[in-house]
C-alpha positions in Angstrom: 0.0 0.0 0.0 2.4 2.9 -1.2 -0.1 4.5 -2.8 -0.5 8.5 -2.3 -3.4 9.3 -0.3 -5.3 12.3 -1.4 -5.1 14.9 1.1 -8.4 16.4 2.8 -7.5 19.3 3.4 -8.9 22.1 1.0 -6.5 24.4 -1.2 -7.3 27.5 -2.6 -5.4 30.1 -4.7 -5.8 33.7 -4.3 -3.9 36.6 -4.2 -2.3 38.4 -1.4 -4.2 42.0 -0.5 -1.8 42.6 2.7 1.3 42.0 4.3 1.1 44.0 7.3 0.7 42.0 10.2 3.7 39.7 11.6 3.3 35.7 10.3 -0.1 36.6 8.3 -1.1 37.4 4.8 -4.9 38.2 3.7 -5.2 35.9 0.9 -8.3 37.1 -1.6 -9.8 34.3 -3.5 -12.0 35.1 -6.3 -14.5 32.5 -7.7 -16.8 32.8 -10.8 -20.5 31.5 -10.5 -23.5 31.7 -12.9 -26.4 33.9 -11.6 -29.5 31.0 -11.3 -31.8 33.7 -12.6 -30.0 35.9 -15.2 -27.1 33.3 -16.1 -24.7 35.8 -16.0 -21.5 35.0 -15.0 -20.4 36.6 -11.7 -17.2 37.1 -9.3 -17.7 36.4 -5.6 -14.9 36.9 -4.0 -14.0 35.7 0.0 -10.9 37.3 1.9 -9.1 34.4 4.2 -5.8 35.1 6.8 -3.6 32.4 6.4 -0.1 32.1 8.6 3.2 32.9 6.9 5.6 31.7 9.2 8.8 33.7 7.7 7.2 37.0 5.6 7.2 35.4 2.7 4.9 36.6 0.7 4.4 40.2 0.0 1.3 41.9 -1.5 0.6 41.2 -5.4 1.6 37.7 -4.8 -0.5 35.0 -6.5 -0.4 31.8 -3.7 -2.1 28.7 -2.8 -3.2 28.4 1.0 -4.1 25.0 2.7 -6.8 24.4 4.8 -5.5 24.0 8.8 -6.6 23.7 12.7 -7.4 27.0 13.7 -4.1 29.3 14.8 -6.1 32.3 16.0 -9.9 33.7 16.2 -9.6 34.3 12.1 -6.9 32.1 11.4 -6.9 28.7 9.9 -5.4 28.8 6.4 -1.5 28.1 6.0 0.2 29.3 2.8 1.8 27.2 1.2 3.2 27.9 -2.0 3.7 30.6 -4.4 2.0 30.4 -7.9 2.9 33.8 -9.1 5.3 36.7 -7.8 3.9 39.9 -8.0 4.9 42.2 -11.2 7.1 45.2 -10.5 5.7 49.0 -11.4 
């Protein structure tokens, strides 16, 4: 049985809005959903803090967060990778 196991644990990819507190990034995810009524297609969108253990990630940063046991009253998302560094102006 050396089979992967699927993990359980939920991932989402968003992209980081701030960078300002110590060992947290707010991560905003953005999802696209058809209206049931008019069928237009819409963006909801759902901010999450996840823990960044070493400062990481900075704002403008496209990263995947991982679903966790909670680490604070609004904390329970880890990040875990980066997908995209953010472009320089």
């Amino acid at each position: 049985m050396t089979e992967a196991k699927k993990s359980l644990k939920r991932t989402l990819i968003g992209k980081v809005v701030s960078d300002k507190r110590e060992k947290t990034v707010t991560v905003l995810v953005e999802r696209r959903v058809k209206h049931p009524i008019y069928d237009k297609i819409m963006i909801k969108s759902s901010k999450y803090h996840a823990h960044d253990e070493n400062g990481e990630y900075n704002t403008g940063d496209t990263i995947e967060i991982t679903e966790s046991r909670p680490l604070s009253k609004t904390k329970n998302w880890v990040a875990t990778r980066l997908v995209q560094k953010a472009a320089l102006v």
